[in-house]
Wavefront OBJ file of the C-alpha trace (Angstrom):
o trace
v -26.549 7.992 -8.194
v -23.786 7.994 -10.731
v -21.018 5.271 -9.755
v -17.402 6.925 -10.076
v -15.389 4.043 -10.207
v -16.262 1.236 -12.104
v -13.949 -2.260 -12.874
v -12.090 -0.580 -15.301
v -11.446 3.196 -13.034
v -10.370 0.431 -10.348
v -7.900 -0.957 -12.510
v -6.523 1.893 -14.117
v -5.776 3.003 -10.871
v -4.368 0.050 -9.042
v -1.619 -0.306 -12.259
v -0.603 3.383 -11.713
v -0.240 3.379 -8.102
v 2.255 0.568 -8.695
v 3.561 1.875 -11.387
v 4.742 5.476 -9.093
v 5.480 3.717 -5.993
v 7.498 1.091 -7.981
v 9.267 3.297 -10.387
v 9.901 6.083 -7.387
v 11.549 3.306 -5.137
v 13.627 1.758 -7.602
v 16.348 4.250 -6.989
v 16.623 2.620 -3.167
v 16.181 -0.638 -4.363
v 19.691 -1.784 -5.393
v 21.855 -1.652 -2.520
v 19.183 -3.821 -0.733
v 18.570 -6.187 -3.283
v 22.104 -7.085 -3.658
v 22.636 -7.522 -0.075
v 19.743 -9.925 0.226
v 16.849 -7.570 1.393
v 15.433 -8.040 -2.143
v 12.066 -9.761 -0.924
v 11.706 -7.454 2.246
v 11.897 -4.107 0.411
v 9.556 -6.103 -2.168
v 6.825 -6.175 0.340
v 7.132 -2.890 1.147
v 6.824 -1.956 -1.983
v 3.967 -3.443 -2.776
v 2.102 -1.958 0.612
v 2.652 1.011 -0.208
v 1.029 0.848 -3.479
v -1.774 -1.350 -2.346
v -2.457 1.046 0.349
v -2.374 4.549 -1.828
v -4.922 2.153 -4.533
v -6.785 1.589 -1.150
v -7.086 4.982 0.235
v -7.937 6.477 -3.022
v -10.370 4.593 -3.895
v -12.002 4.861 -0.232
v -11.616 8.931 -0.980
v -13.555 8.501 -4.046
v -15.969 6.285 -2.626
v -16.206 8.588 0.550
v -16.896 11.718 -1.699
v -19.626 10.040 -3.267
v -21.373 8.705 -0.246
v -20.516 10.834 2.476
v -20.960 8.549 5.108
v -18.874 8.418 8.404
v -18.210 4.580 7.709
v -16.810 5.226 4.358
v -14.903 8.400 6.154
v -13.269 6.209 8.620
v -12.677 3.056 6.557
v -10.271 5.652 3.950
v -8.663 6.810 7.476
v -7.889 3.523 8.200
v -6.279 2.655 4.513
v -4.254 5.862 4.683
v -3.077 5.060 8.357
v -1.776 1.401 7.117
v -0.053 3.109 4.061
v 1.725 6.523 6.008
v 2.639 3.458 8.652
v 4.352 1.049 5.774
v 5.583 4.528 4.174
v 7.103 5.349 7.162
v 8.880 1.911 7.939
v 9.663 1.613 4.609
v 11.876 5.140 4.621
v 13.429 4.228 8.013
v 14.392 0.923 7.548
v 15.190 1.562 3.738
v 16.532 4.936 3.180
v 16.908 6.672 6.317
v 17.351 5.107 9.639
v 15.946 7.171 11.842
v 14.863 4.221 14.442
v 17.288 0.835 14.921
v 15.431 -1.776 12.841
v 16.405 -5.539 11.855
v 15.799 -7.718 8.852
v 14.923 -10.866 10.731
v 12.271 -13.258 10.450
v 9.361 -11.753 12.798
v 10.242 -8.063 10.779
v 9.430 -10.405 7.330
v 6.214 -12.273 9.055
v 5.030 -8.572 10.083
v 5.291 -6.992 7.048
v 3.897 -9.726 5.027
v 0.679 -10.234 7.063
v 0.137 -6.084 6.353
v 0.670 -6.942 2.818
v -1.549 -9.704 2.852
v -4.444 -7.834 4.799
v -3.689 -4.831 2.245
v -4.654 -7.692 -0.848
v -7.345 -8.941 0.622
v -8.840 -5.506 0.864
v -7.704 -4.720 -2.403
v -9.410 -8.276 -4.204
v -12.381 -7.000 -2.420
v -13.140 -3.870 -3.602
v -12.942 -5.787 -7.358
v -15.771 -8.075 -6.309
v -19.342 -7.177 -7.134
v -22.424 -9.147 -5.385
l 1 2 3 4 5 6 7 8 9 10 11 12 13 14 15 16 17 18 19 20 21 22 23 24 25 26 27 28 29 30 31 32 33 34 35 36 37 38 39 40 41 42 43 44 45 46 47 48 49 50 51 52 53 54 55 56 57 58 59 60 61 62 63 64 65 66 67 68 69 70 71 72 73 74 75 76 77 78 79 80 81 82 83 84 85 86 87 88 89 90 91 92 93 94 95 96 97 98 99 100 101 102 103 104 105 106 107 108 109 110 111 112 113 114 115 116 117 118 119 120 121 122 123 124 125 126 127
């Protein structure tokens, strides 16, 4: 079976997904990075793109397999990114819900981001 994504596909994907979700939320990025919400919109940030590199690459990987574990492990990926997408518009752009900046917010938020980049070293690792 012919493998779609290879080391380099992976790549080329992971720099463009942070390249569109990093050039796209720069607009929103300078009232909160002068207020001090610089490292908290960071993480956001950097969900969101870790997630779409995630979720695409379990689409691709889904369409070539076609199994239900592969169906619901891209589910999962796009869940965790429409979830950070959706905190990051509300607490960012437009606050639909109350939300605070504090300490157990950053802890949150940085644990999803460090889940997301585990995920994301793994799928470059080959056994």
């Amino acid at each position: 079976m012919q493998r779609v994504l290879d080391h380099r596909t992976k790549s080329k994907l992971l720099v463009v997904s942070f390249l569109l979700v990093g050039l796209s939320s720069l607009p929103f990025a300078y009232p909160h990075v002068f207020v001090g919400h610089g490292v908290y919109f960071a993480i956001h940030a950097a969900s969101i793109a870790i997630g779409t590199f995630l979720s695409l690459v379990g689409f691709f990987t889904y369409r070539e397999f076609q199994t239900t574990k592969l169906f619901l492990v891209m589910c999962a990926f796009l869940a965790i990114t429409i979830g950070e997408t959706f905190s990051f518009i509300n607490s960012m752009i437009i606050p639909f819900i109350p939300s605070s900046f504090g300490m157990d917010s950053l802890i949150s938020h940085g644990l999803i981001l460090l889940m997301l980049a585990f995920f994301a070293l793994g799928i470059f690792r080959s056994n």
